[in-house]
C-alpha positions as semicolon CSV with decimal commas, in nm:
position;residue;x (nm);y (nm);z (nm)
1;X;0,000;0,000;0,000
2;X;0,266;0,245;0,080
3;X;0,461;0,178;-0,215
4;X;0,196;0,213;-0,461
5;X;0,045;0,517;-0,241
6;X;0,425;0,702;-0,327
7;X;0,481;0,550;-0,702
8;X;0,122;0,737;-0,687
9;X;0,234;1,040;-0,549
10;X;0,589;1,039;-0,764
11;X;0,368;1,058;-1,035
12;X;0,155;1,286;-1,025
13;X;0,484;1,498;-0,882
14;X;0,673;1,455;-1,196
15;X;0,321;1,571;-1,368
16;X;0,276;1,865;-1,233
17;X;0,669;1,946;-1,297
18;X;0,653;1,880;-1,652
19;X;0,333;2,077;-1,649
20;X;0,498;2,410;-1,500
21;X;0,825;2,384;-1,760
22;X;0,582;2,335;-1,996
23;X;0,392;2,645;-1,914
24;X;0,737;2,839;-1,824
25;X;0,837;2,751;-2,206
26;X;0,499;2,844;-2,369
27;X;0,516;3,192;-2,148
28;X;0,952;3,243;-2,282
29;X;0,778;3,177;-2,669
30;X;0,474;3,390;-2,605
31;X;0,699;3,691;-2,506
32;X;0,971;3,602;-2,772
33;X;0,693;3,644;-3,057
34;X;0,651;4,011;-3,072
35;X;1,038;4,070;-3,079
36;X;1,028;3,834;-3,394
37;X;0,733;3,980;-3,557
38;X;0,896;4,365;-3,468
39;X;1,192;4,292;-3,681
40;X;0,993;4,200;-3,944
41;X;0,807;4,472;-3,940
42;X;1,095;4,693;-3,904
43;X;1,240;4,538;-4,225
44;X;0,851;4,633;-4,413
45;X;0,867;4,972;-4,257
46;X;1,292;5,012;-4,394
47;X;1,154;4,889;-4,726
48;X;0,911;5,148;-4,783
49;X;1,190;5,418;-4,661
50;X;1,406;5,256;-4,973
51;X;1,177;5,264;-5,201
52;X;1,092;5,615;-5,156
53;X;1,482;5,701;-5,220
54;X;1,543;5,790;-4,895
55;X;1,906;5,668;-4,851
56;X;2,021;5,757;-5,154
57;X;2,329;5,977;-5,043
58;X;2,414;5,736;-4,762
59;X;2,396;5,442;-5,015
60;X;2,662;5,612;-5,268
61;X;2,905;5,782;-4,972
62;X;2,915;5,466;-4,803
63;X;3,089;5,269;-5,110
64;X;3,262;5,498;-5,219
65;X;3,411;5,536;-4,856
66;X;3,439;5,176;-4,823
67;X;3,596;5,102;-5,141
68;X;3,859;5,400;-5,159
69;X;3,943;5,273;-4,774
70;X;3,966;4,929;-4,910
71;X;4,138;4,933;-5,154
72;X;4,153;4,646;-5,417
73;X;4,394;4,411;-5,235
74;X;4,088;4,250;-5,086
75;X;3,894;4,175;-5,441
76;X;4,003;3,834;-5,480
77;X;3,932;3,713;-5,053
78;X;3,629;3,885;-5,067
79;X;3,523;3,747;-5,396
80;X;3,539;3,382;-5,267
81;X;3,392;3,485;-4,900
82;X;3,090;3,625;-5,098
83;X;3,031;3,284;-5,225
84;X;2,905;3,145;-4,836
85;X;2,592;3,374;-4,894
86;X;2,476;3,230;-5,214
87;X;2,172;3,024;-5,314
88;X;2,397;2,728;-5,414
89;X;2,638;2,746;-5,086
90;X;2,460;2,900;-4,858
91;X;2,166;2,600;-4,919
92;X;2,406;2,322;-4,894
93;X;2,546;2,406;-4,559
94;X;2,177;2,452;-4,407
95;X;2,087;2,086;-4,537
96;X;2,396;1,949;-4,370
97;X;2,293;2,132;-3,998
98;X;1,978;1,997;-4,060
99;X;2,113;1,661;-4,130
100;X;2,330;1,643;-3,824
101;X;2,089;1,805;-3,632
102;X;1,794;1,682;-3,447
103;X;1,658;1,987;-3,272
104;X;1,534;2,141;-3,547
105;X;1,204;2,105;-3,735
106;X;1,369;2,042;-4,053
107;X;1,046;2,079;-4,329
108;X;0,965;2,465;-4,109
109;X;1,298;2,511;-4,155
110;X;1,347;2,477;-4,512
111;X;1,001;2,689;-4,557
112;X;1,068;2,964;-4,344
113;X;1,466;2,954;-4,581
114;X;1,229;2,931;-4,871
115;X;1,034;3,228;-4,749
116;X;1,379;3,445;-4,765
117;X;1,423;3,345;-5,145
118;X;0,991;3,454;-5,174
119;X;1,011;3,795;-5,013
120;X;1,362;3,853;-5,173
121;X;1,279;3,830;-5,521
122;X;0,902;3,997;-5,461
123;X;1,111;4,326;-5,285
124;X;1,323;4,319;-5,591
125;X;1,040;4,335;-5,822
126;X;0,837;4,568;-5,604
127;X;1,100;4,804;-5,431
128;X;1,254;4,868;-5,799
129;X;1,575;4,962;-5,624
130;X;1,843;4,994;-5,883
131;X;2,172;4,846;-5,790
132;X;2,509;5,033;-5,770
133;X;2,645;5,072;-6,130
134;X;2,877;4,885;-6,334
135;X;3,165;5,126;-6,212
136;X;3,158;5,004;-5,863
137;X;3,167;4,636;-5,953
138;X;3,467;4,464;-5,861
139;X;3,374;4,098;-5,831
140;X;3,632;3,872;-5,973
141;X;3,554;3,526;-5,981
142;X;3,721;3,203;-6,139
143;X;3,420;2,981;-5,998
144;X;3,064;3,063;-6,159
145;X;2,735;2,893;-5,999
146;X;2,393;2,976;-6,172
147;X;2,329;3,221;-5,939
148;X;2,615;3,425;-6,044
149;X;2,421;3,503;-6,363
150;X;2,171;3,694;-6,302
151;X;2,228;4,085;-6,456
152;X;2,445;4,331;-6,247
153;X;2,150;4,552;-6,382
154;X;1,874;4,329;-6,168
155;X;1,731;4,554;-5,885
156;X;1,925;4,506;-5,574
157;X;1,677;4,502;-5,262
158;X;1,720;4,333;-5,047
159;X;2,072;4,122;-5,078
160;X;2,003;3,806;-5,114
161;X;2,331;3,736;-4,982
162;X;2,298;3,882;-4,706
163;X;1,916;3,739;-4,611
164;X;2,040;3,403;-4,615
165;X;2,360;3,417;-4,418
166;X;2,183;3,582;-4,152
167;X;1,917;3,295;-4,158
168;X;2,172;3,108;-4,130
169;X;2,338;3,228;-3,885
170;X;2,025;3,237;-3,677
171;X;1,917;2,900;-3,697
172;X;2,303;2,817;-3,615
173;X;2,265;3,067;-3,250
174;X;1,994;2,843;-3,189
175;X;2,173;2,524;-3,199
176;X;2,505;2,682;-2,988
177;X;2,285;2,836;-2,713
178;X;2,042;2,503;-2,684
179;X;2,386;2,299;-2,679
180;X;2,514;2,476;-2,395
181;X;2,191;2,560;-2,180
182;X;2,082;2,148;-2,237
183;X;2,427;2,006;-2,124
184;X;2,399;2,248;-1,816
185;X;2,758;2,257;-1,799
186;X;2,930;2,402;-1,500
187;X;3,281;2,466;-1,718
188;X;3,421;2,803;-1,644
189;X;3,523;2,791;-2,003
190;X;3,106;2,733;-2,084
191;X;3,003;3,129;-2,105
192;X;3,395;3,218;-2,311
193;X;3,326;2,932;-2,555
194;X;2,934;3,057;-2,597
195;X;3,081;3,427;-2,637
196;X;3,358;3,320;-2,861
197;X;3,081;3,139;-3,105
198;X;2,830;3,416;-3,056
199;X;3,126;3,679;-3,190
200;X;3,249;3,437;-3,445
201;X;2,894;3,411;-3,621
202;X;2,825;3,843;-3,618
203;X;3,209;3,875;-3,717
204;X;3,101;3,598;-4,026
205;X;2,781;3,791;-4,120
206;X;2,964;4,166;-4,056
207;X;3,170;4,046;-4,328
208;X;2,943;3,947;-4,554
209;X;2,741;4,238;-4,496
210;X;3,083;4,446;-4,612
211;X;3,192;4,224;-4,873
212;X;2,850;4,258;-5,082
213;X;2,918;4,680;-5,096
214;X;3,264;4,667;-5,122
215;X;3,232;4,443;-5,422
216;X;2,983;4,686;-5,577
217;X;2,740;4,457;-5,580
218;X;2,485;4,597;-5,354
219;X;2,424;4,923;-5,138
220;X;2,434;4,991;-4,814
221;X;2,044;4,984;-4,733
222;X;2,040;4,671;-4,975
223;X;2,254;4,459;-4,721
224;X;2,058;4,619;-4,402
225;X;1,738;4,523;-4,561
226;X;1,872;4,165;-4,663
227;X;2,030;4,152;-4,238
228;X;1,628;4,273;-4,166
229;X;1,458;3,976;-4,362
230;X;1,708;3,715;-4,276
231;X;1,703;3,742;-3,890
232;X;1,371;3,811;-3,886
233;X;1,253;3,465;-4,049
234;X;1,503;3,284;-3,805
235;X;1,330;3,483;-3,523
236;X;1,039;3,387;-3,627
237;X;1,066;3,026;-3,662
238;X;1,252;3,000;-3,358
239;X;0,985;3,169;-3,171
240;X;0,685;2,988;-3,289
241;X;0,804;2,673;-3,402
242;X;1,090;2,538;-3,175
243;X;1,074;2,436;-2,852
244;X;1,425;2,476;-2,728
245;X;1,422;2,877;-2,738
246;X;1,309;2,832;-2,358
């Protein structure tokens, strides 16, 4: 009797706990949503501003600063970094994350990365914002994906480039912090190494972000729009979709 009267009790006790972290975890997502849903409304707001011409002066001074300051010693290394944010690359290393990774919801994934392509090609043909010209261009490449052929002249908002490394890079945060907040590790070298991949990932997307205006192959409020879309999706999915935000 007083064995099955505690397995009883142990029960319902382990119940009620996954109950309240269950609750805890759908309160952390409920609060997380509006963050998500304010970037993305940040990045429809920023549109607008670029489609009304608005940063038209900061756009032009800003590669021409960055490209005089530059220099061209940094054509060819930027060149190949550039190549991380296409469709071709850029798809290939999400598919093997999602391979090796079973966190991750794998089909919202792949349609909230989809949704990035979607919203990048519909502000291209509805912002109308033409890219730098062919002056500024200083892409050199021996290596030629499909992608690589689309017209210089295309309109240029937002970087695609830029949309899907920060996607990227988001659904990547998501798999460092849930790595080091599930293996609870007391290591005084936990919080460095989580700081050390935190900076390593913006460090990997500041450059990107450079690399597409130094290149001449997008403008400043191009990348920040791309930066806009592409966290915003990760947000997003990681907010309504995944469980191990909390």
């Amino acid at each position: 009797m007083c064995g099955a009267f505690y397995i009883k009790n142990n029960k319902e006790s382990r119940l009620r706990s996954i109950e309240t972290c269950y609750n805890m975890n759908m309160s952390k997502r409920i609060a997380f949503l509006p963050v998500s849903f304010f970037v993305f409304l940040v990045f429809v707001i920023f549109s607008y501003f670029v489609h009304k011409n608005l940063f038209t002066s900061l756009d032009f001074n800003t590669t021409v600063k960055i490209q005089d300051r530059l220099g061209d010693s940094l054509i060819g290394p930027f060149s190949m970094f550039s190549l991380f944010g296409s469709v071709e690359i850029a798809s290939i290393i999400l598919l093997i994350v999602l391979i090796f990774s079973r966190k991750l919801k794998s089909i919202f994934v792949l349609f909230f990365y989809g949704m990035t392509g979607v919203i990048e090609l519909l502000g291209k043909i509805m912002i109308e914002h033409q890219g730098p010209p062919i002056m500024f261009l200083k892409t050199n490449l021996a290596i030629h994906f499909p992608s690589s052929y689309i017209p210089h002249e295309f309109f240029s908002y937002p970087s695609g480039h830029v949309a899907r490394t920060a996607f990227v890079s988001g659904i990547l945060f998501l798999l460092i912090y849930t790595s080091f907040k599930n293996k609870k590790s007391h290591s005084r070298f936990a919080v460095p190494a989580l700081a050390l991949a935190v900076v390593g990932l913006l460090t990997f997307d500041f450059l990107m972000f450079v690399s597409r205006v130094y290149l001449g192959e997008h403008w400043t409020s191009d990348v920040i729009g791309g930066a806009l879309l592409g966290f915003s999706l990760a947000l997003i999915y990681i907010a309504t979709l995944n469980k191990k935000i909390s």
